[in-house]
N, C-alpha and C positions, 0 to 999 in steps of 0.2 A: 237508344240502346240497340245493339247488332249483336246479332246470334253469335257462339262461337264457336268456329268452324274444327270442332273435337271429334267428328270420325274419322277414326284412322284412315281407312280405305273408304272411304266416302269419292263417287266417283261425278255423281248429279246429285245435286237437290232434288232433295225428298217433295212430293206432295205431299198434302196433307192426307194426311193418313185417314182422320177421324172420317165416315162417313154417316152415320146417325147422332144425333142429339148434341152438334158442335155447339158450342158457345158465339153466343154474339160482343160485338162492343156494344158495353154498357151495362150489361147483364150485371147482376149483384149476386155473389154466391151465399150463403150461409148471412143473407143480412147483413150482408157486411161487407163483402170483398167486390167491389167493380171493376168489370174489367174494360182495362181502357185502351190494348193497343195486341195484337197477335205477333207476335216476335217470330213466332217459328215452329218447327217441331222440332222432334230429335230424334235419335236413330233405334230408341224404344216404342216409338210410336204416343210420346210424351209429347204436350201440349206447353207450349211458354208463354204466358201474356205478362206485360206490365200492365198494373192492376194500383189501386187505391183502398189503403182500409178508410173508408166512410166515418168511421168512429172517432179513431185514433189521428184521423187527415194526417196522414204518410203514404207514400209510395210503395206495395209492393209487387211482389213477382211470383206469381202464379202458377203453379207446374200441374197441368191436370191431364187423368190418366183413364181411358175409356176400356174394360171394365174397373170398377171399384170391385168391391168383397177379396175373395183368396188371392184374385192375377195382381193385384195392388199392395195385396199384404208387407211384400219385402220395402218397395217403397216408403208406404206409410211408417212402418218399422222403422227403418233407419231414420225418419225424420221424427218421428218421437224422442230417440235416441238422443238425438242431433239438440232437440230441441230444451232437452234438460241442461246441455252445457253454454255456458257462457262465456266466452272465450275472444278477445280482438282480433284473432287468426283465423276465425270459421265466421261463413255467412251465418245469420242469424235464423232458426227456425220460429213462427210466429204459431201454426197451425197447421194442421190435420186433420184432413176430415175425407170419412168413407160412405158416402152416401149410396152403394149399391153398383148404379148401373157407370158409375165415376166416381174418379177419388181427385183427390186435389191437396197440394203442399202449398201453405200459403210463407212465401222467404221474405228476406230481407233484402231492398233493392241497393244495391252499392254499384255505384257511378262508375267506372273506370275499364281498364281492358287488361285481357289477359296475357299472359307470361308470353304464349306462342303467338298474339300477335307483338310482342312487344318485339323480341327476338324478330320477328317477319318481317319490320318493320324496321329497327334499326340493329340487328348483328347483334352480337354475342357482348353481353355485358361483361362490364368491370368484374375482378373477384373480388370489390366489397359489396358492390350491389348483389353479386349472384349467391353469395354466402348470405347476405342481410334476409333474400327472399327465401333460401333452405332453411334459413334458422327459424322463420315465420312458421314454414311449412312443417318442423319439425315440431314446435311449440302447438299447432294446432291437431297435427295426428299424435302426438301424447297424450293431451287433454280428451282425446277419443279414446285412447287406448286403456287409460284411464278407469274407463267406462267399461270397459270389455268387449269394445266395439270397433272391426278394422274400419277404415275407409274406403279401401275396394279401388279409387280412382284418381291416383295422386297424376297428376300429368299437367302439361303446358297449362292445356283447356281448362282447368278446372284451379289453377290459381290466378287471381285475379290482385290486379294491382291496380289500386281507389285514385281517382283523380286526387285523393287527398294524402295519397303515400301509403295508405295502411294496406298490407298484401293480409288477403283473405284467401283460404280457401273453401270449396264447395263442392255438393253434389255426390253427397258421400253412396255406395254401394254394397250395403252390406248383405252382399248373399255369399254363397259357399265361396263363390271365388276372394274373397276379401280376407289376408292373413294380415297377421303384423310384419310379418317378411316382408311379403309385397309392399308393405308401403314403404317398410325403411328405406328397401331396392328400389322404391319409385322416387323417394327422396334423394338419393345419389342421382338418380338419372333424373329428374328435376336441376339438381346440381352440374350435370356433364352439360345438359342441353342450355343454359344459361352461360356457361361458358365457352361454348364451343357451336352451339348456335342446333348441334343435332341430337336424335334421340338416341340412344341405343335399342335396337329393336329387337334386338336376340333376348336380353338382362329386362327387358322392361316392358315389352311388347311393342307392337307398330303402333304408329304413329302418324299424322302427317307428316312431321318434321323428316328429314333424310337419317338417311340411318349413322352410326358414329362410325367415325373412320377406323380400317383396321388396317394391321399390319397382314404378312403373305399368310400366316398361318390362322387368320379371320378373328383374331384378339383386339379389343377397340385400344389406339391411341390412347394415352393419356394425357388431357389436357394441354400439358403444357407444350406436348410435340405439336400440336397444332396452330398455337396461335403463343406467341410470348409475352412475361410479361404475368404470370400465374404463379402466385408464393406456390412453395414446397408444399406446404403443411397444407393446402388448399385442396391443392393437386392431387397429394395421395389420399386425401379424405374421398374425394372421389371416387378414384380409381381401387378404394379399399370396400365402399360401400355395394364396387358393379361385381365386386370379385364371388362368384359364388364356393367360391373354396374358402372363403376365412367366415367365419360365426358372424351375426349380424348385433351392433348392441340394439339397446332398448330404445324407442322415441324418446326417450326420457333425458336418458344418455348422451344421446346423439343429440340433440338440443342444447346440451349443457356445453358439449362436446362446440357445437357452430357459436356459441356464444361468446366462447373466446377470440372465435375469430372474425366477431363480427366488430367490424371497429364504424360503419355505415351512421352518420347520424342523421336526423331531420328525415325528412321527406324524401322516399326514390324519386320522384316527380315534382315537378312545379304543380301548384295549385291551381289551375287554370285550367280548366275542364278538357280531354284529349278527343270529348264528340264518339269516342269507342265504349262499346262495353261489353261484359263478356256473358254470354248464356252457360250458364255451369250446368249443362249438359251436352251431350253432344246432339247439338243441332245443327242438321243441315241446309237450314233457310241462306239466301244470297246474301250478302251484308248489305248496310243498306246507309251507310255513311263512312266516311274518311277523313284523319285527324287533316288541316289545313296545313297549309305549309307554314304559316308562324307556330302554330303548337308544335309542329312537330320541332321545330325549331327551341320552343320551350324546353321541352322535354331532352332535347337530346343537351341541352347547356347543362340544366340541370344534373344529368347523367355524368356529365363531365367535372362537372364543382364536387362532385362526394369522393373524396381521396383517402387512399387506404394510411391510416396512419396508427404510428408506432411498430411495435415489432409483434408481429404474430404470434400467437403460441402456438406451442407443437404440441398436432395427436400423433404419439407416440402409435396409440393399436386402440382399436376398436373391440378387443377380443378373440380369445381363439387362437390359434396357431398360424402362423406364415406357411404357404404352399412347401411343398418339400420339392427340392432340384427336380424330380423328374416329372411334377404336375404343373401346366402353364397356368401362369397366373394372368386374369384378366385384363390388359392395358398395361402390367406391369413396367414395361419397358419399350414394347411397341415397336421395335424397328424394324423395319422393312428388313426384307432378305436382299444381301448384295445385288446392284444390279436392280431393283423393283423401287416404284415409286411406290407411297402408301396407296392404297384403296379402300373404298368401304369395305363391309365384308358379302356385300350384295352387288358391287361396283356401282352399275349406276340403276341400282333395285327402283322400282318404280312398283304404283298399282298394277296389275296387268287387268288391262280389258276384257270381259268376259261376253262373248256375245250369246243372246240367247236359246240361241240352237246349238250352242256347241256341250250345252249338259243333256245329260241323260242318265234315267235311272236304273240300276244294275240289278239283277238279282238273278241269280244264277238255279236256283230253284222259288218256282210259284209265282205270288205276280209281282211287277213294277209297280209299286202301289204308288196311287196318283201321280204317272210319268208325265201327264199332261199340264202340269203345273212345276216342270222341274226351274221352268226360266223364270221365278219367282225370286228363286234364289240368290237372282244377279240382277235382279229390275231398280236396285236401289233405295226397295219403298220399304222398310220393317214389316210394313202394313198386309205383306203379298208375303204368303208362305207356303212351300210345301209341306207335304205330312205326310206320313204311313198311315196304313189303314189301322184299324183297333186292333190287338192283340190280346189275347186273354191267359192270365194266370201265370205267364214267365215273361221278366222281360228279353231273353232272348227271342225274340219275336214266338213267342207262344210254342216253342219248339217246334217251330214249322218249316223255318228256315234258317240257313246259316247265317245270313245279316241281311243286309242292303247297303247300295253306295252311289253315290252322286261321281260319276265318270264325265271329266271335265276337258274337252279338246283346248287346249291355251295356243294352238294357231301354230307356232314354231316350237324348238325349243328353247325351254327356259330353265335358269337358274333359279328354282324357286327357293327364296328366304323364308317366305312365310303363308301360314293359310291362316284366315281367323274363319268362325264358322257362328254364326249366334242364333241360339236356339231357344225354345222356348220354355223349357225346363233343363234340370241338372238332373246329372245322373246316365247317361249314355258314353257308350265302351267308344272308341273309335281310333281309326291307323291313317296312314298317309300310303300309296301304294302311288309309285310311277313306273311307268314306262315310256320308251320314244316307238316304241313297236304298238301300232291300232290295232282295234280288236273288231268284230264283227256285229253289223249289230244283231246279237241275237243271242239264245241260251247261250250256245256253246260260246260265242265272244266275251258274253259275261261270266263266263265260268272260269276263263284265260284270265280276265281282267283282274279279278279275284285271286289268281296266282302271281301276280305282278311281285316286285320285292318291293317290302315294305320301307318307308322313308321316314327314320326314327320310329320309338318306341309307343304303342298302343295310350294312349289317355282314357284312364278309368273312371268313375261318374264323374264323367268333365262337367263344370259349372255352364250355366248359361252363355259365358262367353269363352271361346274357348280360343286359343291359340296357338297351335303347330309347327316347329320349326320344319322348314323342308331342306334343312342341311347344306342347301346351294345343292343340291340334286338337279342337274340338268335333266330335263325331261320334257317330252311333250304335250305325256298323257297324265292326267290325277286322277286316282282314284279315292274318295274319300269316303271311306268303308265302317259302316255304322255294324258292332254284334251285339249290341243292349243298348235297349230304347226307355227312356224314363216312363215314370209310373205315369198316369194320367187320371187322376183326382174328379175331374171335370166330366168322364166316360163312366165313371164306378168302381167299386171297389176292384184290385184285382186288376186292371186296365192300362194297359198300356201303350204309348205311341211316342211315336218322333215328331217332332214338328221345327222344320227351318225356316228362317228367318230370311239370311243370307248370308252368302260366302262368299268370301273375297280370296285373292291370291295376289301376294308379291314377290318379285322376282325380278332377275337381269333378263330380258328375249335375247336371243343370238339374231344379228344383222337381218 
């Protein structure tokens, strides 16, 4: 089994994060569960072993999480959740258990690799295969939804296709960030990147995969402009699903909806083992095998024998209203502007490399609190974080100061597309603020910094992960300007603090 490689902005592998009380091979948790092999961590500072139930002699898959109690809670949660449904579409939940000082999800081990290495590995699938795998994924976030429970994390990473053909998905997240929106929208963009091989980053968040190509006015292509060969009815399901102007239907709907058009029979895969498998979380461990060249070979025959047959049906509309003339509609139509080839809408948007003297902490009145820890933020590891100091009784920092901000030198300038930020609670105000003009380092330079214009609109108790379009604002400087810091449970009533994780930034650099 090989980790799967699900951080978006993931620039190195993570160490291990754990440093007290890690698990050994062979160790048995709860009487029961042994663990037989360390796969990896992942970019929560989540533990992956393949593991054995002792009991039951099956293989599973281990996810253990160092503290257990309250920092554990959303996890164990969602996998309670998780674990009540029964479903061909969803890995299976077996157990949960919060022993205190660790917690641990005991899952279901399923053979096979996932959708983004699939794509990585061999291009952008047929549209019966990429409809066959949305319709899995729609059929398994209904059966959640169901429940009254989003999924949080529909993406490449996190659907898995079984050496034995059955697409599962995994790794569900259900904290504040998790709607039913988001996932039907991750379902569409599940859907573009199967057929087009990329993600949309703007409509769905970043990715590793490249961003979806757009036209001059930054609108992704639709499908079918990019590669040929893509039914109608396919095409605009897509490109209806990325639209944020038209109503979204129900998982329910939209399942019912891919099921006509799923004409895919048997197996997406030959039966013959592909040597991959996918960690349904995003871990950053190194992969650690490669299908051979006859499987790959398998596989890709196999891919080629599943033929779309009969005549499609048509979805008509999804709901809602059609854009009115003078609102763009997402991928609508797509054409370049005379004269212009298409482009992404990041061109050629990459991670940008952050070195760690180029952050520094801002505050324009009182301290830099913990400025000596700002390069934490870009070190790669979850595990290594920044934090404000305690604040007491408001979370605008105790009415002591106007915010704080992480002031980021990106080398040249940049077209930044995107910032992700992930933190260790929800609940913090924050803006995007650039300039190409430096500041000083000192009060007065952070009091400039702080008047910078801002780059899009303030995000109010943002979730734990957060992420910021940076508009393609060329700039050189980022300011990422925190004025409400979340409650902090853990300090005492009334307590408040920031604490970051890391920050990533993507963008085009200019030459």
């Amino acid at each position: 089994m090989t980790p799967m490689d699900d951080d978006p902005l993931a620039r190195t592998p993570a160490s291990q994060v754990l440093d007290h009380g890690s698990p050994q091979v062979g160790e048995v948790l709860a009487q029961r569960y042994r663990l037989e092999e360390h796969i990896g961590n992942d970019m929560l500072g989540r533990q992956l072993w393949r593991g054995s139930d002792v009991i039951l002699q099956r293989p599973v898959t281990v996810v253990l999480r160092y503290p257990g109690g309250d920092s554990a809670a959303e996890m164990l949660s969602a996998a309670v959740t998780a674990s009540r449904i029964v479903h061909p579409h969803l890995i299976g939940v077996y157990d949960a258990i919060d022993e205190g000082d660790r917690a641990y999800v005991v899952r279901e081990w399923v053979e096979g690799t996932s959708l983004r290495k699939v794509v990585a590995s061999y291009g952008p699938l047929e549209a019966d295969k990429a409809v066959a795998i949305a319709h899995a994924v729609a059929a398994a976030v209904s059966a959640l939804h169901d429940t009254g429970m989003a999924h949080g994390n529909v993406q490449p990473g996190t659907v898995l296709i079984g050496d034995d053909g059955r697409v599962v998905l995994g790794d569900a997240r259900a904290d504040e960030a998790a709607t039913v929106e988001s996932d039907i929208r991750a379902i569409g963009a599940v859907l573009y990147c199967a057929l087009t091989g990329n993600w949309p980053h703007v409509e769905a968040g970043v990715a590793n995969e490249l961003d979806a190509s757009r036209n001059a006015a930054g609108a992704i292509l639709a499908p079918h402009q990019i590669r040929a060969g893509i039914p109608n009815q396919v095409d605009q399901l897509t490109v209806d699903l990325l639209n944020p102007n038209l109503d979204l239907p129900t998982a329910e709907v939209l399942a019912n909806e891919l099921s006509h058009l799923d004409n895919a029979e048997g197996a997406l895969f030959a039966d013959e083992p592909l040597d991959l498998d996918a960690f349904d979380s995003a871990a950053l461990a190194p992969e650690s095998s490669t299908p051979t060249g006859r499987k790959m070979a398998i596989v890709i025959a196999a891919l080629l024998v599943i033929a779309i047959a009969g005549t499609i049906a048509a979805v008509n509309t999804l709901g809602g209203s059609k854009n009115s003339p003078t609102t763009p509609q997402v991928g609508a139509v797509g054409t370049a502007a005379p004269g212009k080839s298409p482009t992404t809408g990041t061109g050629a948007a990459a991670p940008i490399t952050i070195a760690p003297t180029a952050l520094r902490i801002v505050a324009p009145v009182n301290d830099r609190d913990n400025a000596q820890n700002a390069s934490k933020m870009v070190d790669g590891n979850p595990g290594t974080t920044w934090r404000t100091n305690q604040y007491f009784d408001y979370p605008n920092f105790g009415n002591i100061k106007p915010g704080i901000g992480v002031l980021i030198d990106l080398g040249k300038e940049t077209a930044v597309s995107a910032v992700q930020i992930d933190m260790a609670a929800s609940g913090a105000t924050v803006v995007l603020k650039g300039s190409n003009t430096a500041v000083p380092d000192s009060r007065e330079g952070d009091a400039a910094a702080v008047g910078w214009a801002d780059i899009g609109e303030p995000k109010v108790d943002a979730t734990t992960r957060l992420l910021l379009s940076g508009q393609e604002q060329k700039v050189r400087y980022l300011l990422v300007w925190f004025t409400k810091i979340p409650p902090s449970p853990a300090d005492g009533a009334n307590k408040f603090r920031l604490e970051v994780m890391e920050i990533a930034v993507r963008g085009q650099q200019s030459p």
